[in-house]
C-alpha positions as a Markdown table, in Angstrom:
| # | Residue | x | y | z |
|---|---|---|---|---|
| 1 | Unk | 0.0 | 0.0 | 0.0 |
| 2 | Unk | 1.8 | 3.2 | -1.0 |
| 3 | Unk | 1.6 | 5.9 | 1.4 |
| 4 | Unk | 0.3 | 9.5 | 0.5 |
| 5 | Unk | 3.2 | 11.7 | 0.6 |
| 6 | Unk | 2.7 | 15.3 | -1.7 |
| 7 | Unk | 6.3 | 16.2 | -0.7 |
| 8 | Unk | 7.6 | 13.0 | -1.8 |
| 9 | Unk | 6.0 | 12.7 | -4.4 |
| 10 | Unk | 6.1 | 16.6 | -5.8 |
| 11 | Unk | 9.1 | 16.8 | -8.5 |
| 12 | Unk | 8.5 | 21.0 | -7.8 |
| 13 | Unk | 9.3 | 20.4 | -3.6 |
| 14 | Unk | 12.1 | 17.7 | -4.8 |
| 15 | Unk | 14.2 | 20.9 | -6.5 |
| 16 | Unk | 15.6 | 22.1 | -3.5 |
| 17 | Unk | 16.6 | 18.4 | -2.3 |
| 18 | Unk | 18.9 | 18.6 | -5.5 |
| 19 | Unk | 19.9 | 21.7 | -4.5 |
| 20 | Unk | 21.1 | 20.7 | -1.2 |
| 21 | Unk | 22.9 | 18.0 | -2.6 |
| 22 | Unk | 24.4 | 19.3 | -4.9 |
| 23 | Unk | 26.0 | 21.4 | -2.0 |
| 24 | Unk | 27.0 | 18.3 | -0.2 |
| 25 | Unk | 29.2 | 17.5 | -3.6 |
| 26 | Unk | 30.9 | 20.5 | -3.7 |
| 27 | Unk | 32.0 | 20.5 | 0.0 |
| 28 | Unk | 33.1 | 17.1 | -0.7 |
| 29 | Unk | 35.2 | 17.9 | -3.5 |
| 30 | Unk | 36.3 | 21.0 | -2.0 |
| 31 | Unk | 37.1 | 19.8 | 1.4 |
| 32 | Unk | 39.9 | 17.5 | 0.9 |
| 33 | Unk | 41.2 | 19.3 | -2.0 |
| 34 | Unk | 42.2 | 22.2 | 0.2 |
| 35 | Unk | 42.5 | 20.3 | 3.6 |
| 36 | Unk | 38.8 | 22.4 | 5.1 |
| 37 | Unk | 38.6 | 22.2 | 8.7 |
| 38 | Unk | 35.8 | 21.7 | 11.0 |
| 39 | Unk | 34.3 | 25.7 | 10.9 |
| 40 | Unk | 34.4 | 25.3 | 6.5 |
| 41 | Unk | 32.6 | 22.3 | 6.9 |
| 42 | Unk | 29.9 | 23.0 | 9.3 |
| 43 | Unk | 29.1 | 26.5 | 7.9 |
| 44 | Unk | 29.0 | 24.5 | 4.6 |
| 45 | Unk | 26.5 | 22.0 | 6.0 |
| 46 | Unk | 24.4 | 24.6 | 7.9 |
| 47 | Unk | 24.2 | 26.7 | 4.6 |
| 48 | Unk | 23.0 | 23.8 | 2.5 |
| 49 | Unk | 20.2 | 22.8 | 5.4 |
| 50 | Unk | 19.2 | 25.9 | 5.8 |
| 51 | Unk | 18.8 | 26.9 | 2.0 |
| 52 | Unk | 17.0 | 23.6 | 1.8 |
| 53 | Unk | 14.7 | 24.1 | 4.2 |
| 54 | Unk | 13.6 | 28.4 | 3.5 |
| 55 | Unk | 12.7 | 27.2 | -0.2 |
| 56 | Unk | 11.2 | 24.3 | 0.4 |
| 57 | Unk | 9.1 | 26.5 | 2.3 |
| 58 | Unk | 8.6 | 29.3 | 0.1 |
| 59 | Unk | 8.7 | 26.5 | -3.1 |
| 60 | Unk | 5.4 | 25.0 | -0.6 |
| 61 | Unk | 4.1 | 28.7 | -0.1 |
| 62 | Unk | 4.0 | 29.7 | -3.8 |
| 63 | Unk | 2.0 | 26.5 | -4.8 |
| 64 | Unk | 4.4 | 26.8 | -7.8 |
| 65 | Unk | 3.6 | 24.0 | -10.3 |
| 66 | Unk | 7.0 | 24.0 | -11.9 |
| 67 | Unk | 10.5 | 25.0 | -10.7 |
| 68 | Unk | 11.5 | 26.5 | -14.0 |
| 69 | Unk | 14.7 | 26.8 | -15.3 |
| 70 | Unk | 15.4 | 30.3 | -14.7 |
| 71 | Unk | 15.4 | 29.1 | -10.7 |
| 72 | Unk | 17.8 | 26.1 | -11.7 |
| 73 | Unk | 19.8 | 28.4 | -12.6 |
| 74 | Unk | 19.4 | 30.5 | -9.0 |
| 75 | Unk | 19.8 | 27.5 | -7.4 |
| 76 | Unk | 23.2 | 26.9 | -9.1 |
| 77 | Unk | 24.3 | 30.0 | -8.1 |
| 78 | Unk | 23.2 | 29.1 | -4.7 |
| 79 | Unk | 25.3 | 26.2 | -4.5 |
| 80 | Unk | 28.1 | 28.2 | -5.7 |
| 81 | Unk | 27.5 | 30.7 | -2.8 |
| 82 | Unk | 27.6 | 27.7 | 0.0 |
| 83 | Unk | 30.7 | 27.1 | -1.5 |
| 84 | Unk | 32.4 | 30.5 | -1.1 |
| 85 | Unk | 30.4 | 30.5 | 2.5 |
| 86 | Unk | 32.1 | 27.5 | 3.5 |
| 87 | Unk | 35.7 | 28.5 | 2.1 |
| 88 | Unk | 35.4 | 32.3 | 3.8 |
| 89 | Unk | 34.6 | 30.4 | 7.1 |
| 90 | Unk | 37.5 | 28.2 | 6.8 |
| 91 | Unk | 39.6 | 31.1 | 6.0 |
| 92 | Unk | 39.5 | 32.0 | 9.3 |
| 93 | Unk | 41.7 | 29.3 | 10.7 |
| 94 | Unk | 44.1 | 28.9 | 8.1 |
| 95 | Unk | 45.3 | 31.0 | 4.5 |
| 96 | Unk | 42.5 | 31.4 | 1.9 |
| 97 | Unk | 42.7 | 29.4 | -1.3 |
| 98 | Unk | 42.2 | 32.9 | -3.0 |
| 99 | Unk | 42.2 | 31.5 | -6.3 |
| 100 | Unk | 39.8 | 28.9 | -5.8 |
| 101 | Unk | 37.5 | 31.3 | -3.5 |
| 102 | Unk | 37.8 | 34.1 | -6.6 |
| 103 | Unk | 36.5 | 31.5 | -9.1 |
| 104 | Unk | 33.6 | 30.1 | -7.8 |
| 105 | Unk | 32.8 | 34.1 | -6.7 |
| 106 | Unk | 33.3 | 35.3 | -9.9 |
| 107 | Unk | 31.3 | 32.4 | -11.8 |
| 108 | Unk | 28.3 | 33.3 | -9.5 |
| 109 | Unk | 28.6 | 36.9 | -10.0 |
| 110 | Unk | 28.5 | 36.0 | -13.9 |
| 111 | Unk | 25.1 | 33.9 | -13.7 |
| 112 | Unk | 23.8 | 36.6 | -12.1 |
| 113 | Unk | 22.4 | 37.8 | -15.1 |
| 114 | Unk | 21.9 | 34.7 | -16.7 |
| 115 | Unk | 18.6 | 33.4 | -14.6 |
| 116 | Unk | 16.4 | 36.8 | -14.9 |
| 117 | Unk | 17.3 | 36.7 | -18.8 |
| 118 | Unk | 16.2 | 33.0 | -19.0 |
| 119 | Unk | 13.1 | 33.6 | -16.8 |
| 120 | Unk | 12.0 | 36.3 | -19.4 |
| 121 | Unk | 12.9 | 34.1 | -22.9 |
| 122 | Unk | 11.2 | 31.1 | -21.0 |
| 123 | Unk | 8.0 | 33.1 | -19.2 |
| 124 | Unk | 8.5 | 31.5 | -16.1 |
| 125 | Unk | 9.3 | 34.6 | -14.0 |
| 126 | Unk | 7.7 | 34.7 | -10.9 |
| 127 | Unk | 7.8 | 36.4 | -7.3 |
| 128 | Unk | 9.4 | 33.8 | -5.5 |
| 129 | Unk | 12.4 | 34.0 | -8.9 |
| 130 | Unk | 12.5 | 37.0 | -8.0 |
| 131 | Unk | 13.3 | 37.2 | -4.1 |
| 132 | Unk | 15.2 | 33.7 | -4.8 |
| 133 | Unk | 17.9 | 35.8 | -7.0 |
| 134 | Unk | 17.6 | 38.8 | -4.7 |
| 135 | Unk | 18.4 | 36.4 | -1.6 |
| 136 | Unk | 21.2 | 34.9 | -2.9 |
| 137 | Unk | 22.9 | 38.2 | -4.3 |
| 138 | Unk | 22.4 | 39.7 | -0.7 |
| 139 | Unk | 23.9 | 36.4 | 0.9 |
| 140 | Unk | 26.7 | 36.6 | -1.5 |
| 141 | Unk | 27.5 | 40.6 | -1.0 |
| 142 | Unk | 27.3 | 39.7 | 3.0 |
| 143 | Unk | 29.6 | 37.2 | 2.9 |
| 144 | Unk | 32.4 | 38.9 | 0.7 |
| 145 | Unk | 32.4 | 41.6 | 3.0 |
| 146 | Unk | 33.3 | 39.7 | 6.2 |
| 147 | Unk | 35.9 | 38.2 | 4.0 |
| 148 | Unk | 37.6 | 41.9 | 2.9 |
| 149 | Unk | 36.7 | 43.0 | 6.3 |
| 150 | Unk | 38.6 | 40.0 | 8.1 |
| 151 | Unk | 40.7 | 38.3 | 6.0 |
| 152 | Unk | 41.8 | 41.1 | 3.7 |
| 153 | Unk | 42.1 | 43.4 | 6.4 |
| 154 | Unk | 40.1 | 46.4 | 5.1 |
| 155 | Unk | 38.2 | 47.4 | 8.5 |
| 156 | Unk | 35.6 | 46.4 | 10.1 |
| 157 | Unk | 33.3 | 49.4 | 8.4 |
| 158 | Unk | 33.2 | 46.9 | 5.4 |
| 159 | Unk | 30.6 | 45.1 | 6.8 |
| 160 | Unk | 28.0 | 48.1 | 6.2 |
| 161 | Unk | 28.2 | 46.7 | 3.1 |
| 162 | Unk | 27.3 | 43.0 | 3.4 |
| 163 | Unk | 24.2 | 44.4 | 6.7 |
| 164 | Unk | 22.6 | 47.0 | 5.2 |
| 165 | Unk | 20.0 | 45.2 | 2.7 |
| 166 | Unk | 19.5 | 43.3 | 6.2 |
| 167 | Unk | 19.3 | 46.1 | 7.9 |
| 168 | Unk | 16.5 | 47.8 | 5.4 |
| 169 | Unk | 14.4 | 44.4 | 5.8 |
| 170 | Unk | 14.2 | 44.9 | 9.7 |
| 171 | Unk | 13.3 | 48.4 | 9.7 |
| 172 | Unk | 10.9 | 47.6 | 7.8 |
| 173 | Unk | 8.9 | 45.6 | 10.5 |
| 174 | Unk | 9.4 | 48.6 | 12.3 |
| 175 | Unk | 8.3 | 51.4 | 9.5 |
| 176 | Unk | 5.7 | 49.4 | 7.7 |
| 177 | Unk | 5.8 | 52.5 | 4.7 |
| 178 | Unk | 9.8 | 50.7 | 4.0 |
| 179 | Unk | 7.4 | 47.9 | 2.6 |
| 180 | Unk | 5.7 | 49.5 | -0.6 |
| 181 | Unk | 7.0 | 48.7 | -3.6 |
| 182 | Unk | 9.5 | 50.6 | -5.6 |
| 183 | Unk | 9.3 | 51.9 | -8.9 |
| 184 | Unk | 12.1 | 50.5 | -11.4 |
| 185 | Unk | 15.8 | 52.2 | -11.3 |
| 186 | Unk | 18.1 | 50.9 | -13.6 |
| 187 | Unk | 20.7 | 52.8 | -11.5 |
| 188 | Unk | 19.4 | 50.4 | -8.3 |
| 189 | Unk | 20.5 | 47.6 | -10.4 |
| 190 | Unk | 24.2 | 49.1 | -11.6 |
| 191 | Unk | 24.9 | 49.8 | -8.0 |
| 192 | Unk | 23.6 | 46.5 | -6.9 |
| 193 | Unk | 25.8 | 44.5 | -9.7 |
| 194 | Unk | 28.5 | 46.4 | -8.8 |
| 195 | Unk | 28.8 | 45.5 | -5.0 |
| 196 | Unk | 29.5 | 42.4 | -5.8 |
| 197 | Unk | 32.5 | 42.9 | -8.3 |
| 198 | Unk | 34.1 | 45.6 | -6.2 |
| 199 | Unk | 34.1 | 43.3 | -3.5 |
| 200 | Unk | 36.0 | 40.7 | -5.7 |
| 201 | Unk | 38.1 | 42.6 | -6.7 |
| 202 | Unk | 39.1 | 44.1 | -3.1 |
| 203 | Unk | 38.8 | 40.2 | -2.1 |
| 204 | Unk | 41.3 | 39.1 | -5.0 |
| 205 | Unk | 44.0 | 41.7 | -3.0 |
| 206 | Unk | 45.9 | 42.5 | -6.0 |
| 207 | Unk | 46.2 | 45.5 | -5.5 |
| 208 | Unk | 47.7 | 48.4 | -3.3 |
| 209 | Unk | 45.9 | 48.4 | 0.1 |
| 210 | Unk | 44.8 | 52.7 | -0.5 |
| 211 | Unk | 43.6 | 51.2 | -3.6 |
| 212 | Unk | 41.8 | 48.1 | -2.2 |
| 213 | Unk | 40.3 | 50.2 | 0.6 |
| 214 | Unk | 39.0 | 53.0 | -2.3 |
| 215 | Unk | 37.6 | 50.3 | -4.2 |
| 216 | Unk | 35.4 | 49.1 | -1.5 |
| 217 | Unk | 34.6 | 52.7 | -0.1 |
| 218 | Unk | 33.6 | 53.4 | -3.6 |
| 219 | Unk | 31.3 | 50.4 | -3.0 |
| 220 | Unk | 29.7 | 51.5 | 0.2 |
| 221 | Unk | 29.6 | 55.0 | -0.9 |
| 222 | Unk | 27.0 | 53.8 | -4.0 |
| 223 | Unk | 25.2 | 51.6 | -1.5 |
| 224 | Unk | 25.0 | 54.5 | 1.0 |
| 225 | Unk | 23.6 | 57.2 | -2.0 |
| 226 | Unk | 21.2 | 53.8 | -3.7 |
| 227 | Unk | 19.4 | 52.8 | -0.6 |
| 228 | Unk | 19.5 | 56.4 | 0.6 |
| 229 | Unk | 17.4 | 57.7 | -2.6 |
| 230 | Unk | 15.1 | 54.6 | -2.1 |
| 231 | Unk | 14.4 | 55.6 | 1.8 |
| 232 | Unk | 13.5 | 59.1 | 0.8 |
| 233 | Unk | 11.5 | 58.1 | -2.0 |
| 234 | Unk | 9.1 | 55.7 | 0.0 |
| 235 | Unk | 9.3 | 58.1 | 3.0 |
| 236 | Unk | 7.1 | 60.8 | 0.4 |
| 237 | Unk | 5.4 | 58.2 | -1.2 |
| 238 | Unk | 4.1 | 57.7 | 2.5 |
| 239 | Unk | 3.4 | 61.6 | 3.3 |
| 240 | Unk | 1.7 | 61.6 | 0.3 |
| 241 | Unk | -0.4 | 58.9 | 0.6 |
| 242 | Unk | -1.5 | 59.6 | 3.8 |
| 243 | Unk | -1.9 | 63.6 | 3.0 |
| 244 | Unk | -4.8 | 61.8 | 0.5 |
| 245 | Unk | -6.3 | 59.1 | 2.5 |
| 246 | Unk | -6.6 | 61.4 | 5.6 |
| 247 | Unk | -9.5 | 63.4 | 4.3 |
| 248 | Unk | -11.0 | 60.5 | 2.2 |
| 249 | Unk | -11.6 | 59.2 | 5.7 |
| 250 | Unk | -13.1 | 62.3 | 7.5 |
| 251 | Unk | -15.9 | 62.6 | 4.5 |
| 252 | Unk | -16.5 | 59.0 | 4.8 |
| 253 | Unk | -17.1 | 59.6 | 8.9 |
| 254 | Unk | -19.1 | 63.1 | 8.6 |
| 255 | Unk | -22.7 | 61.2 | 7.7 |
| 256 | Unk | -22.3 | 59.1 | 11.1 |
| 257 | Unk | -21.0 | 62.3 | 13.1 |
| 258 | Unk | -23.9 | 64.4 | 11.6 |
């Protein structure tokens, strides 16, 4: 008698199983090509298991009926991401494969723009594509700059760059007018892709420390001026909105005062 299991049996819920073992494969190739210790490995692990189980969630959530393609390719880049997670943890007890740790950075950074551009030629783009990419990118950005902040040396103030996407998400439980929708800004994207290449470059250290730290101040500085623009935007956006609403509501009271 076969038992009744939708998760089981769901090839859309099965996606992120692949995923997470495809995670498991890299940390296994990885691990005893560069001798990982224990804090690579485990971060490794936890980031695979816990990618796994937030979209297998939001996979459940969506009621999607297909994964799509565009989001195999996200998911790629996801296990890519582990990867550099797991090597920027290990980094901290012994010297950075850099090369290695540049590669798999760089190759993520590149299919960046691959998944929204197959989502499009496909027409499977979705919300959930859409905050899976934007996850990832913020995940990635996060962890390259606690690896130019500790390992590269930079400063600790490089990890303004990597918090303050997380930062904007919880002040927006706090101000809920953080949480309407913005209009289109093809200067939000530029700044966005280029957070991530500055920080490879600065991670790479190449070049001339003044010139690594004005690489990634350049960085932060664009960050600082993109999320800055956004905040005042929504903040009239809100003014406005409630300038409008306010005396929609008195009118709609003065019949029961009267």
């Amino acid at each position: 008698m076969a038992l009744n299991n939708p998760y089981g049996a769901s090839p859309v819920l099965q996606e992120p199983a692949v995923g997470a073992g495809a995670q498991v494969l890299l940390l296994a190739l990885l691990g005893p090509a560069i001798g990982m210790g224990p804090a690579g490995w485990l971060t490794g692990l936890a980031f695979a298991v816990g990618s796994w189980a937030v979209l297998s969630l939001a996979v459940h959530r969506s009621r999607l009926r297909s994964f799509g393609p565009a989001n195999r390719v996200t998911l790629g880049r996801a296990t890519l991401v582990g990867g550099v997670t797991a090597l920027v943890a290990d980094s901290f007890a012994s010297p950075p494969p850099v090369t290695l740790l540049v590669g798999l950075t760089a190759v993520a950074l590149l299919l960046d723009g691959v998944d929204g551009k197959v989502a499009r030629r496909t027409g499977t783009s979705s919300a959930l594509g859409a905050r899976f990419d934007m996850e990832v990118d913020a995940f990635l950005i996060l962890v390259l700059s606690v690896y130019v902040a500790v390992s590269v040396s930079v400063g600790p103030w490089v990890l303004l760059i990597g918090g303050m996407r997380y930062a904007f998400v919880a002040a927006s439980y706090v101000c809920r007018w953080l949480n309407a929708p913005l209009p289109p800004s093809t200067a939000r994207k530029t700044v966005a892709a280029l957070q991530g290449v500055l920080l490879l470059v600065a991670g790479a250290d190449v070049l001339p420390r003044p010139v690594t730290t004005g690489v990634v101040a350049v960085a932060l500085g664009s960050l600082v001026w993109s999320f800055g623009r956004d905040v005042v935007w929504l903040w009239r956006r809100s003014r406005t909105v409630t300038t409008e609403v306010g005396p929609q509501r008195e009118r709609v009271l003065e019949p029961v005062a009267g």
